[in-house]
VOBA-1610 file (N, C-alpha, C; in pm, whole numbers, padded with zeros to 5 digits, always signed):
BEGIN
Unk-01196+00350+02937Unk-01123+00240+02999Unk-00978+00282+03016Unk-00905+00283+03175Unk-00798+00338+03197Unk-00731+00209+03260Unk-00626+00260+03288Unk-00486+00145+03365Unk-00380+00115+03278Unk-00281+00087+03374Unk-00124+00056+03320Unk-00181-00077+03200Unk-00278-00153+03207Unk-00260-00255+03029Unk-00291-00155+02949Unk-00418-00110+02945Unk-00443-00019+02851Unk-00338+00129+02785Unk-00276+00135+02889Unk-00211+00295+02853Unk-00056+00192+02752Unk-00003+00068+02786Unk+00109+00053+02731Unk+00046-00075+02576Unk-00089-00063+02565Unk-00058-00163+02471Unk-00125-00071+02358Unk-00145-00135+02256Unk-00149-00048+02129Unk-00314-00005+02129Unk-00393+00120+02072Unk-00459+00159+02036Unk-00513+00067+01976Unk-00514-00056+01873Unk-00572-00142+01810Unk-00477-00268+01811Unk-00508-00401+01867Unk-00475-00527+01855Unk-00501-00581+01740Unk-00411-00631+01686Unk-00399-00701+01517Unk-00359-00848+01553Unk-00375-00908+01425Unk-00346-01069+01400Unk-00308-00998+01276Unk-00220-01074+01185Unk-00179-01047+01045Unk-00110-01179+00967Unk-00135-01142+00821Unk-00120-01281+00764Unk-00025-01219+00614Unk+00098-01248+00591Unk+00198-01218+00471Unk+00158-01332+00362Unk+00227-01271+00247Unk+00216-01361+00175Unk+00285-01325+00029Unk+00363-01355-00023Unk+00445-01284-00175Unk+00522-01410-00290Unk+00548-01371-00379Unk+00585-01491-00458Unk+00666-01386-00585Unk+00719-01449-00670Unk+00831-01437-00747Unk+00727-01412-00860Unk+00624-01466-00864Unk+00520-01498-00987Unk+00564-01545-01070Unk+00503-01625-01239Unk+00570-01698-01334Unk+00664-01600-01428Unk+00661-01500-01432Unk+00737-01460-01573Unk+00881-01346-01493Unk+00902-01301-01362Unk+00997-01277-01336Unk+01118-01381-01289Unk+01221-01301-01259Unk+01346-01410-01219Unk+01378-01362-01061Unk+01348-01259-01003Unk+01415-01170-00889Unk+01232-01110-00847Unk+01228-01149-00662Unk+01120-01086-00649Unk+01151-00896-00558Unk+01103-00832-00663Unk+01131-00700-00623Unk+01042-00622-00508Unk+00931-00678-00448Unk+00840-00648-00352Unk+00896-00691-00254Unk+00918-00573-00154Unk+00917-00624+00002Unk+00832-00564+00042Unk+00775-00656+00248Unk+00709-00561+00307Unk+00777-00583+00446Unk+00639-00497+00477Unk+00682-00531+00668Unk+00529-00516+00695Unk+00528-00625+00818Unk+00421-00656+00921Unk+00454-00703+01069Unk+00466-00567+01126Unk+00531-00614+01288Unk+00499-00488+01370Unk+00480-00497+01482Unk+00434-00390+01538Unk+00300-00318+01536Unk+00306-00181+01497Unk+00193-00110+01393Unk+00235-00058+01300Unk+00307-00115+01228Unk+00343-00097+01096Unk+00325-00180+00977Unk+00274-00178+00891Unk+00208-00288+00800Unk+00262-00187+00644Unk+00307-00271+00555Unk+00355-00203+00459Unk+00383-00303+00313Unk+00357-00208+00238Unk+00413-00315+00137Unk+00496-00208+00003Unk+00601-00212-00038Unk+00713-00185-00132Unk+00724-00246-00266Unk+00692-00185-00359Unk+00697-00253-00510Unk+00766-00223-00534Unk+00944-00303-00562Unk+01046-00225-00625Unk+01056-00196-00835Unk+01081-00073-00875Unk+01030-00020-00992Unk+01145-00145-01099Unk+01045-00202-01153Unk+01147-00293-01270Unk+01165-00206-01387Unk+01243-00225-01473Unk+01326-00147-01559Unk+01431-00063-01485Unk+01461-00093-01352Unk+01530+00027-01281Unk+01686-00101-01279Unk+01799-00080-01226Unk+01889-00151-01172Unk+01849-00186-00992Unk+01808-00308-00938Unk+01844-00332-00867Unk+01719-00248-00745Unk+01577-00283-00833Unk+01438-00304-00735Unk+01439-00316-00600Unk+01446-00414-00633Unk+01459-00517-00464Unk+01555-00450-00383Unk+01666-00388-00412Unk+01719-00299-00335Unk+01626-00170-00253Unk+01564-00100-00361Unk+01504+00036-00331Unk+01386-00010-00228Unk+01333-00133-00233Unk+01230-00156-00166Unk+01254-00213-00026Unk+01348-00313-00038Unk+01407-00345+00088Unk+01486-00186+00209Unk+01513-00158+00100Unk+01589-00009+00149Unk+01434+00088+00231Unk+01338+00109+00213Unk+01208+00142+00243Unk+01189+00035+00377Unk+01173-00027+00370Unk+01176-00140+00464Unk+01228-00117+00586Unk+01388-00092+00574Unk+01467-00091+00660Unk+01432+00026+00747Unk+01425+00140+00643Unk+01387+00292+00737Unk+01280+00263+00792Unk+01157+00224+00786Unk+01029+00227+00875Unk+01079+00112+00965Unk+01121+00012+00958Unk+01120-00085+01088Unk+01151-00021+01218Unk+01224+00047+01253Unk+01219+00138+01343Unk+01079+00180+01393Unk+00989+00235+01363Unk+00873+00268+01367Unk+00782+00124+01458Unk+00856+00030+01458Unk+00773-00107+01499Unk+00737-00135+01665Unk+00860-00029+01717Unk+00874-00070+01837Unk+00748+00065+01927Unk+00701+00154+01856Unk+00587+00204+01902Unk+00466+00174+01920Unk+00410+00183+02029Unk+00219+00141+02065Unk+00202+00191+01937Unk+00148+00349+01911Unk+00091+00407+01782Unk+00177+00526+01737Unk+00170+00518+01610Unk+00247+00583+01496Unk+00176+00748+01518Unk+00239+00860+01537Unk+00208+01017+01474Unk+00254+00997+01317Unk+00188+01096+01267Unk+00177+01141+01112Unk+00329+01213+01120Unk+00349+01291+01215Unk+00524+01340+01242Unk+00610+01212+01230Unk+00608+01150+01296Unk+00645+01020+01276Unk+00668+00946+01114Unk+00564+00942+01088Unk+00544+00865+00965Unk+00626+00934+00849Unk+00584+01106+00837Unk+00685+01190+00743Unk+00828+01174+00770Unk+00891+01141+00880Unk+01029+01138+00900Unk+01064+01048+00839Unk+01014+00916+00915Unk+01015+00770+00811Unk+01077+00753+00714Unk+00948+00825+00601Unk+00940+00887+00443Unk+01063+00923+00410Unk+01048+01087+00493Unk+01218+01116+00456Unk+01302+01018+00442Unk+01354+00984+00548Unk+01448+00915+00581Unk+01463+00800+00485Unk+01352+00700+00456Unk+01332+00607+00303Unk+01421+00737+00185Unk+01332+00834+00181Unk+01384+00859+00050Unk+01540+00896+00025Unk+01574+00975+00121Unk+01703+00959+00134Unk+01789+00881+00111Unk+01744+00776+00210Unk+01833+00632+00181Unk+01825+00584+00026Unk+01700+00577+00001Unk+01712+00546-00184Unk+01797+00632-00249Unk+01755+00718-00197Unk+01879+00868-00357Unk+02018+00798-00297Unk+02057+00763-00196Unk+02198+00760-00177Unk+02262+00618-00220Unk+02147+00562-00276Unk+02203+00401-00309Unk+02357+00385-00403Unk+02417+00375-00371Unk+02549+00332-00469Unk+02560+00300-00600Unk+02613+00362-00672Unk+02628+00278-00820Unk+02674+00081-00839Unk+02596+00056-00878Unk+02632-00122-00847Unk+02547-00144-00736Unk+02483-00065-00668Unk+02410-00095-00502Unk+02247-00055-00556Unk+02205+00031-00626Unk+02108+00043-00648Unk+02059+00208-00689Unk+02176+00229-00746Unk+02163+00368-00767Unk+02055+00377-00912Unk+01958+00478-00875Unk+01881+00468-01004Unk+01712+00407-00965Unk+01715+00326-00841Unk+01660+00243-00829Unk+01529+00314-00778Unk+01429+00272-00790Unk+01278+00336-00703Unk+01191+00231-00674Unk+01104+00247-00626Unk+00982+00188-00549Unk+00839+00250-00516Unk+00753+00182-00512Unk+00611+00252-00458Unk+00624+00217-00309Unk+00496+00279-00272Unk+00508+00225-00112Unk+00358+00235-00055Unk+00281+00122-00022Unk+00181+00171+00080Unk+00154+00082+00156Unk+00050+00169+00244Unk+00038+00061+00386Unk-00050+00131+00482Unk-00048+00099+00631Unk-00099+00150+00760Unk-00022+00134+00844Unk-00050+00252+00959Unk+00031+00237+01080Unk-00115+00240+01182Unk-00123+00189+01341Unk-00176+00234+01378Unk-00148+00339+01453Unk-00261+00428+01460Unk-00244+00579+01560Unk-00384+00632+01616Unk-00353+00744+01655Unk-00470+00757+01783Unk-00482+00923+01795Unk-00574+00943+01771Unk-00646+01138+01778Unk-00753+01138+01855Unk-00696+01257+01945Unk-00766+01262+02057Unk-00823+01121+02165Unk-00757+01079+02174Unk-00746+00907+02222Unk-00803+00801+02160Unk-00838+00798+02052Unk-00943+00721+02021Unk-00849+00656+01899Unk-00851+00484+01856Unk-00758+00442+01749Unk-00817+00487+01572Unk-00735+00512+01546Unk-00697+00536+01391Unk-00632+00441+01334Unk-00695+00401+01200Unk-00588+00342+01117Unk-00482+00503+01028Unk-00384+00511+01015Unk-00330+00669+00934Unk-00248+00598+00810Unk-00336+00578+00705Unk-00250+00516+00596Unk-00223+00562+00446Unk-00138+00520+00402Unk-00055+00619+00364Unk-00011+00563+00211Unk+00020+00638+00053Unk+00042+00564-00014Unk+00123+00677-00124Unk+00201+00587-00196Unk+00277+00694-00277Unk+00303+00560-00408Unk+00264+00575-00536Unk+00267+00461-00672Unk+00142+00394-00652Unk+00156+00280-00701Unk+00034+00222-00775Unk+00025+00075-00642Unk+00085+00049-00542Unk+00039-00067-00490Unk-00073+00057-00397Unk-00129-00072-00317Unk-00280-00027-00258Unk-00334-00076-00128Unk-00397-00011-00081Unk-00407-00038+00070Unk-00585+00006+00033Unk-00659-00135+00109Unk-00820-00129+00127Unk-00848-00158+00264Unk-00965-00181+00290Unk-01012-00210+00399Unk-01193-00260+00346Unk-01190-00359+00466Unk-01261-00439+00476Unk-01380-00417+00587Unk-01474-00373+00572Unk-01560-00340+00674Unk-01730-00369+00649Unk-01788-00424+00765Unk-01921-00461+00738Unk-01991-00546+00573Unk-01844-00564+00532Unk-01888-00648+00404Unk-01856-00605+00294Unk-01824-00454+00318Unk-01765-00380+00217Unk-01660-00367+00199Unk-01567-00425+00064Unk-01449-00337+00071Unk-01415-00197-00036Unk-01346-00124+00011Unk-01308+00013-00015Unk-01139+00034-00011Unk-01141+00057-00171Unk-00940+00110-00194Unk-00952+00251-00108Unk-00881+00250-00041Unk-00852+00361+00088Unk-00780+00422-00048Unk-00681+00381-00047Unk-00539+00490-00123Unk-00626+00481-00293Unk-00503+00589-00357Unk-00577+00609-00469Unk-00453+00648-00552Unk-00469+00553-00643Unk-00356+00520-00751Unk-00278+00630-00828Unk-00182+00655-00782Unk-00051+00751-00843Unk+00009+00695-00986Unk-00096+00691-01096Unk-00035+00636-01189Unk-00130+00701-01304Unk-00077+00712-01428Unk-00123+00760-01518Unk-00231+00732-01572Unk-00305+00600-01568Unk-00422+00548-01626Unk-00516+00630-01520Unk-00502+00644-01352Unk-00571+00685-01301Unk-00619+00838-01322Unk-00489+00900-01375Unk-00534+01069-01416Unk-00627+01025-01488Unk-00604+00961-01637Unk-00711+00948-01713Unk-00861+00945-01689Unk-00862+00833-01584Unk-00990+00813-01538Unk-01084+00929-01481Unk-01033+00990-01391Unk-01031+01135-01324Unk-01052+01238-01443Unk-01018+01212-01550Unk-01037+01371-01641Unk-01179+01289-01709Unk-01208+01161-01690Unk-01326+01105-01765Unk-01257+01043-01902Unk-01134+01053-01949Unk-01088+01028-02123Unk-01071+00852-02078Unk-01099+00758-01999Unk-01085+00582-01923Unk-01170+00563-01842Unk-01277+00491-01861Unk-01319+00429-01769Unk-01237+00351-01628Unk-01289+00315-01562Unk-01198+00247-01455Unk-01201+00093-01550Unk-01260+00032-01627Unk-01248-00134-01726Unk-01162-00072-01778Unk-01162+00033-01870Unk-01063+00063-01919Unk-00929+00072-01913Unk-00945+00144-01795Unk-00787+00143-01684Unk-00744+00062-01674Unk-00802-00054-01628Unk-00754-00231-01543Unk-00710-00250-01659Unk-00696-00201-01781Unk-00640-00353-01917Unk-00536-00244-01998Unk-00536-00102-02000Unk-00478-00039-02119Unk-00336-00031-02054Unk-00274-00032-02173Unk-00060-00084-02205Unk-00063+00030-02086Unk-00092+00159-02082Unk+00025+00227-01997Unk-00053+00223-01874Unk-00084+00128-01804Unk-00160+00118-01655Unk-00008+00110-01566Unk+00114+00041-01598Unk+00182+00040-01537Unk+00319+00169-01500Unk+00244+00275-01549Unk+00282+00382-01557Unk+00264+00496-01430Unk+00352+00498-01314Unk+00344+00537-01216Unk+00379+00716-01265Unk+00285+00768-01155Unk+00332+00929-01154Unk+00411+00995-01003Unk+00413+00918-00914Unk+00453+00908-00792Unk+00536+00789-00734Unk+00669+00844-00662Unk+00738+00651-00647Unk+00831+00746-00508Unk+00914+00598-00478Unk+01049+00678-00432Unk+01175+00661-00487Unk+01253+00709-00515Unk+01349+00752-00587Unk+01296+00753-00706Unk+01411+00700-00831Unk+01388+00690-00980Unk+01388+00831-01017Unk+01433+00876-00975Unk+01406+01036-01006Unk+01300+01120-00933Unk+01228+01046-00855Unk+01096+01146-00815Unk+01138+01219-00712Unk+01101+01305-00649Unk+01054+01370-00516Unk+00943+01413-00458Unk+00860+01270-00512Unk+00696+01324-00474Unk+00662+01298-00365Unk+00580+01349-00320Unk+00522+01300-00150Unk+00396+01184-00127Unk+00442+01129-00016Unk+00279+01051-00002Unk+00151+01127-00031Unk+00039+01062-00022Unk-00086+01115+00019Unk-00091+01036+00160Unk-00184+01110+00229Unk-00204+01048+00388Unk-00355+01031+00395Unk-00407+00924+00523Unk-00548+00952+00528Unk-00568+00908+00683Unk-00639+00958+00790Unk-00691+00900+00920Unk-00819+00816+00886Unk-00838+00704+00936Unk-00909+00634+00885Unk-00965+00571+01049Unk-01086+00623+01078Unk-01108+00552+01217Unk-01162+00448+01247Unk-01098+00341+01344Unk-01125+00207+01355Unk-01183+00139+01384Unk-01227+00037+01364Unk-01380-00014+01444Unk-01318-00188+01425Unk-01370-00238+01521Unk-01374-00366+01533Unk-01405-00473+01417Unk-01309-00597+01359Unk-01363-00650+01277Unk-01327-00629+01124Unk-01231-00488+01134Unk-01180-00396+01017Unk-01084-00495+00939Unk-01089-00497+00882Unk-00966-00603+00759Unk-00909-00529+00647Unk-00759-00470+00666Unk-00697-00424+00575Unk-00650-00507+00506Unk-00598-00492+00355Unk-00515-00546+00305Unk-00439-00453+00226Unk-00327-00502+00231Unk-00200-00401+00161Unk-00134-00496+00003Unk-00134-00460-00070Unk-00109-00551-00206Unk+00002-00420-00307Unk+00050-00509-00338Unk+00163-00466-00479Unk+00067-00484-00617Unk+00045-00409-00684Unk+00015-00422-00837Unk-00023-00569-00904Unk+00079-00671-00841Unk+00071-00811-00897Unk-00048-00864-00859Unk-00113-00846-00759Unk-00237-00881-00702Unk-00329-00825-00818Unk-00326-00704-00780Unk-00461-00602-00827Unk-00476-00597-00980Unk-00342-00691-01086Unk-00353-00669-01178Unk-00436-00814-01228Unk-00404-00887-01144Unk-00449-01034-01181Unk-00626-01014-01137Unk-00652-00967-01059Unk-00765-00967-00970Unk-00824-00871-00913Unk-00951-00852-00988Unk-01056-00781-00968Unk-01089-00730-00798Unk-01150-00615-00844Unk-01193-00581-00673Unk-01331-00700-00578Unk-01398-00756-00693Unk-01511-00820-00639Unk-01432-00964-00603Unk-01334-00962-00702Unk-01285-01162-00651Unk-01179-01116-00526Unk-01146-00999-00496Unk-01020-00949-00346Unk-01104-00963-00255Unk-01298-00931-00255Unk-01358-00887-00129Unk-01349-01067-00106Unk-01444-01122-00208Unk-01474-01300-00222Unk-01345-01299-00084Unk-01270-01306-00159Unk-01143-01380-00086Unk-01165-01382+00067Unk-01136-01223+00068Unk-01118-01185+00224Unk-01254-01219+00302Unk-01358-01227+00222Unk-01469-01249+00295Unk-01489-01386+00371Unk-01425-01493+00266Unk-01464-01595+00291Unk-01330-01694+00362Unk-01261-01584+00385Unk-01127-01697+00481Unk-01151-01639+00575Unk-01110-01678+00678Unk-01162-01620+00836Unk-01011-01579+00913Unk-00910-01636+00820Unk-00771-01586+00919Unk-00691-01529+00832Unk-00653-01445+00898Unk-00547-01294+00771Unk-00420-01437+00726Unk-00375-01520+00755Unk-00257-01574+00665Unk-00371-01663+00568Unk-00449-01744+00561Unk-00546-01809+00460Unk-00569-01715+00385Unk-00575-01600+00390Unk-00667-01509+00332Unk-00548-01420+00241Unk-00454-01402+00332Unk-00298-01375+00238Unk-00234-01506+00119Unk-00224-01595+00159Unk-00211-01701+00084Unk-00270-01715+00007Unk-00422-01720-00075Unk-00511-01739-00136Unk-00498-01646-00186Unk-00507-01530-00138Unk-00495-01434-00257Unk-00367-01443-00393Unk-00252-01443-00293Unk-00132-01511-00380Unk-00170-01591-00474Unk-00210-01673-00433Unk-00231-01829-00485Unk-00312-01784-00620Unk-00434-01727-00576Unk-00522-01726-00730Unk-00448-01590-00828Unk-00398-01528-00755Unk-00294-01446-00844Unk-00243-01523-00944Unk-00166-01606-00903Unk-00049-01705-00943Unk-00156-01779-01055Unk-00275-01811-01043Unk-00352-01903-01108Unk-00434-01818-01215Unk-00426-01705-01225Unk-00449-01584-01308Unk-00370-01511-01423Unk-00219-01575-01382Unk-00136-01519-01461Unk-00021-01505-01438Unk-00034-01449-01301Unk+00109-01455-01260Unk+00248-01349-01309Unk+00151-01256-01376Unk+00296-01169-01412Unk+00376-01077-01418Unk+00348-01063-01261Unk+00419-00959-01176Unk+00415-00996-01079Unk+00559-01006-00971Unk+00569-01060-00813Unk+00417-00977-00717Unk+00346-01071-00649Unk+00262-01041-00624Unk+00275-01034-00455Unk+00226-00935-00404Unk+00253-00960-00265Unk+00125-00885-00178Unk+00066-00995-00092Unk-00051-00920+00034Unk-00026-00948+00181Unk-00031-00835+00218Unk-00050-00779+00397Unk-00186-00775+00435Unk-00254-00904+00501Unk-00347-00861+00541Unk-00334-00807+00718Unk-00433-00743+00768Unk-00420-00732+00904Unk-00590-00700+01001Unk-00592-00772+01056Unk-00715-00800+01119Unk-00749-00706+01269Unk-00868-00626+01277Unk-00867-00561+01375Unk-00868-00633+01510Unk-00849-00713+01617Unk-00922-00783+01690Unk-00986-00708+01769Unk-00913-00638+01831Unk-01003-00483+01984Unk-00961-00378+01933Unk-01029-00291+01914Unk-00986-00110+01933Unk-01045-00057+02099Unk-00952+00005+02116Unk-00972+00119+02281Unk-01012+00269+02195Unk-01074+00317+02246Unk-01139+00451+02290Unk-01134+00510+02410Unk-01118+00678+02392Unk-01094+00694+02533Unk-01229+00721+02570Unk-01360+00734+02513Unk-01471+00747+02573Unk-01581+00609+02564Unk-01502+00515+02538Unk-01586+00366+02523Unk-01511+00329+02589Unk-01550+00146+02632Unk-01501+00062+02660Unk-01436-00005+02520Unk-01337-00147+02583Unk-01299-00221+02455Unk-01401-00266+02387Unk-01364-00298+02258Unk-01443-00363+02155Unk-01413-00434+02077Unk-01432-00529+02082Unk-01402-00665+02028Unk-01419-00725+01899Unk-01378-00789+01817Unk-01427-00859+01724Unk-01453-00954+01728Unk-01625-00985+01694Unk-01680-01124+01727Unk-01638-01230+01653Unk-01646-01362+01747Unk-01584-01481+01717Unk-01576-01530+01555Unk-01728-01493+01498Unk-01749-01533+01360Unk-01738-01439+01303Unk-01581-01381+01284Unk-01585-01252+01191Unk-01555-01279+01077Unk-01457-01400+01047Unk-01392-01414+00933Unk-01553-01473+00791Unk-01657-01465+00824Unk-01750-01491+00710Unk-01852-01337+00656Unk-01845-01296+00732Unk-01863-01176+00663Unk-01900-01106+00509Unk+01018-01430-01253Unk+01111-01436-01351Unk+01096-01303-01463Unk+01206-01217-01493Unk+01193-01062-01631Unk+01167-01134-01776Unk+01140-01046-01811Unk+01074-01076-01988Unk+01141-00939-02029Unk+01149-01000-02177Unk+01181-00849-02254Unk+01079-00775-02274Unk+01161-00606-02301Unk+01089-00493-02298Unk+01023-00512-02462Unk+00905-00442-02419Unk+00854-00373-02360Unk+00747-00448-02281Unk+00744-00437-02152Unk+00665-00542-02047Unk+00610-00428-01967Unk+00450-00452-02011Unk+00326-00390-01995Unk+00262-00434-01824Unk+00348-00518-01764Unk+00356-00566-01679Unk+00441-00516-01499Unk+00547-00439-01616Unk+00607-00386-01537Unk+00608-00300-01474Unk+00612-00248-01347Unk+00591-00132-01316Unk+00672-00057-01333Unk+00678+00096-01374Unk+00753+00260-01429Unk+00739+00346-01391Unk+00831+00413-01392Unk+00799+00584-01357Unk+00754+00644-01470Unk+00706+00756-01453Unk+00623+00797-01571Unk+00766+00867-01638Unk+00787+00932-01591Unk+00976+01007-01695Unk+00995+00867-01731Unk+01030+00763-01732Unk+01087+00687-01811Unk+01014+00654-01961Unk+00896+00689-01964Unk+00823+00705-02087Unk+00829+00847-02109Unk+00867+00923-02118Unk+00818+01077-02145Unk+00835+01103-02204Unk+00937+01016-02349Unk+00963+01087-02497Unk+00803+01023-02523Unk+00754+00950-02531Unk+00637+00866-02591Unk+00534+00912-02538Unk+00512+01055-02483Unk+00383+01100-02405Unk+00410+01252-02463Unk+00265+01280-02525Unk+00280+01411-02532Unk+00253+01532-02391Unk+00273+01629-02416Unk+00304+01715-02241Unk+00215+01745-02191Unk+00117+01772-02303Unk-00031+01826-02240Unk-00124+01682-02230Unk-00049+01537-02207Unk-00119+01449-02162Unk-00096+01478-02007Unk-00008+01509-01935Unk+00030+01465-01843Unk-00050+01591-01727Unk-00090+01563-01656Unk-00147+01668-01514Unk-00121+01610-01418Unk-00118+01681-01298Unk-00056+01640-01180Unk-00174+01592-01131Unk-00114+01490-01028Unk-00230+01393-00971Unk-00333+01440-00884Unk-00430+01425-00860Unk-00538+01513-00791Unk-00513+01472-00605Unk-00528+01521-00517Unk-00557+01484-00406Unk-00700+01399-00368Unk-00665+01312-00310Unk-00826+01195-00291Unk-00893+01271-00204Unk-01021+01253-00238Unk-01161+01305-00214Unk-01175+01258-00058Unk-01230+01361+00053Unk-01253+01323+00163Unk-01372+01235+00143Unk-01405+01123+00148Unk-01509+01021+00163Unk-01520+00970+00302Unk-01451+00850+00304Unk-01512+00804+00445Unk-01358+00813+00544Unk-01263+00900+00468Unk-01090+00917+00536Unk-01060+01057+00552Unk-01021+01100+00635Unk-00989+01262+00627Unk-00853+01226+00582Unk-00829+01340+00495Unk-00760+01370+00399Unk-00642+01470+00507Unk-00509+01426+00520Unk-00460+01531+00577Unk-00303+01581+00469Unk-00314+01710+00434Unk-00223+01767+00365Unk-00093+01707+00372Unk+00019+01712+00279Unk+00123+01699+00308Unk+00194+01824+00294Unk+00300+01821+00335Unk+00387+01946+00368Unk+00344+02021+00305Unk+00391+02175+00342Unk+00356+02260+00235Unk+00210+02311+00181Unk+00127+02210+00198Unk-00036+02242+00107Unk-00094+02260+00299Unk-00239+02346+00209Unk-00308+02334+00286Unk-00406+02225+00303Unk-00488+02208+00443Unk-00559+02139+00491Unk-00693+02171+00422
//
C-alpha cells in the first residue's frame, strides 16, 4: 500500500492512555514519562539520590525531540541516550547533581518497510506487550535480584519479595555509564504495550497486569486502573503506566491492518527503604565482590536482540 497518506504518517497508529501518582508513603513524585508522537517512555528517578525528579524529567526533555518523527532509527534512539546521559552528568550541584534514573519504553520504527516496535530499557522499570492474550516483559530487569535469578541462587517468587530487589545494576547517571539493551519487536495489529516504573510491578503481579489490560478496552481505563489497584496494594513507590494501543500497522508487502472493533476484551520514609529504588554502588560496602556479575544480554525469544555499541551482533 503506497501514496502521499501512507508515506507521511507513521508506520503504526496508536491511541495511548498515562497514568502516575505520588503513591502513599512518598512526598515528591520522582517518575516522569512521555507519550507523544512515537515515543512512549517512562523514567524512574533513583531515590536516595538528591533531586530524582530532576534526572528523570531531564531524560524526558532529551527524547521529546524524537516526537516530531513518523518512525524512530536505533541511530536515532542511541543519540537520544547520549544526549540524556550527558545532560544528567552535567546536572548542577543544588540542580541535581548526583542524581540518576532508569529508563524504558518504545519508539515506533520500520526495517525494511515493514513497522517495528524498537524498545529499549536500561534499570528496573519495564516495558511488556500484550498480544493475542498473552502478555510478555519484552525488557529484562537490570537489577541485582535478576542476576540472581539467572545464576539459579532466586527464584523469580523469590525475586518479587527479597530486601535487595530494589537494587539496580544499570541506570542513568548516579555514577553509571551503562548502556541500554535494545530489541526490534515486530508489530501486528491489536498489540498493547505497557511501560511501568517499579511502583506498579512491585505492587502487582504479572497475572493481575494481563487481568487489567485484558479487561479494559481503552489504554487510559486501563492506565488508570492499573494505578489505582497499585495504590490499593500498597502504594509504596510513585507508580507510573504508559499504555499504548496498536490501532493499524502498514507493511510494505501487505495492505493496512487494523485492529478489530472488540479488541479491548481479549511521600519518603526513612532509610533503609526496601522500596526504594538504587544503584547497586550505593550498596557495595554491604555486597561481597564475587556476588556481583555483569548483567547477561536478553535471550533472542520472540525480539531480536540488537547489540549495543561496541559488542557484537
Amino acid at each position: 500500500m503506497s501514496g502521499p497518506d501512507t508515506v507521511n504518517r507513521a508506520p503504526i497508529q496508536v491511541v495511548t492512555g498515562t497514568a502516575t501518582d505520588v503513591g502513599l508513603r512518598r512526598a515528591i513524585n520522582e517518575d516522569s514519562y512521555l507519550a507523544e508522537g512515537s515515543v512512549f517512555l517512562v523514567a524512574d528517578g533513583m531515590g536516595g539520590h538528591e533531586a530524582g525528579e530532576i534526572a528523570s524529567a531531564t531524560v524526558v526533555t532529551a527524547f521529546r525531540p524524537l516526537t516530531t518523527s513518523r518512525s524512530i532509527t536505533l541511530d536515532q534512539l542511541q543519540a537520544a541516550f547520549a544526549d540524556a546521559a550527558g545532560q544528567v552528568a552535567r546536572l548542577p550541584e543544588g540542580g541535581g547533581a548526583g542524581a540518576g534514573t532508569t529508563l524504558s519504553g518504545v519508539v515506533i520504527a520500520e526495517l525494511d518497510g515493514n513497522a517495528y516496535w524498537l524498545m529499549f530499557n536500561l534499570g528496573d522499570s519495564r516495558t511488556y506487550r500484550l498480544s493475542g492474550g498473552v502478555l510478555a516483559q519484552i525488557s529484562v530487569d537490570h537489577s541485582l535480584v535478576q542476576e540472581l535469578v539467572e545464576r539459579g541462587e532466586l527464584t523469580p517468587a523469590q525475586a518479587a519479595t527479597d530486601a535487595q530487589r530494589n537494587i539496580v545494576t544499570r541506570a542513568i547517571g548516579a555514577g553509571s555509564e551503562s548502556e541500554p539493551d535494545y530489541w526490534y519487536v515486530p508489530a501486528e495489529p491489536a498489540d498493547r504495550i505497557l511501560i511501568c516504573s517499579d511502583g506498579l510491578t512491585g505492587e502487582l503481579d504479572d497475572a493481575r497486569i494481563r487481568l487489567i489490560l485484558s479487561e479494559e478496552a481503552a489504554p487510559q481505563a486501563a492506565a488508570t486502573r492499573l494505578v489505582h489497584e497499585a495504590l490499593l496494594s500498597g502504594g509504596r513507590d510513585n507508580v507510573t503506566a504508559v499504555v499504548v494501543d496498536a490501532l493499524s500497522v502498514y507493511g510494505a508487502h501487505a495492505e493496512e491492518h487494523t485492529m478489530p472493533a472488540d479488541r479491548g476484551n481479549t511521600g519518603a520514609v526513612d532509610a533503609p527503604d526496601w522500596d526504594d529504588t538504587i544503584p547497586r554502588d550505593e550498596l557495595a560496602a554491604l555486597l561481597a565482590p564475587d556476588d556481583l556479575v555483569p548483567p547477561s544480554i536478553p535471550p533472542e525469544a520472540e525480539a531480536k536482540a540488537v547489540a549495543t555499541p561496541g559488542e557484537e551482533s
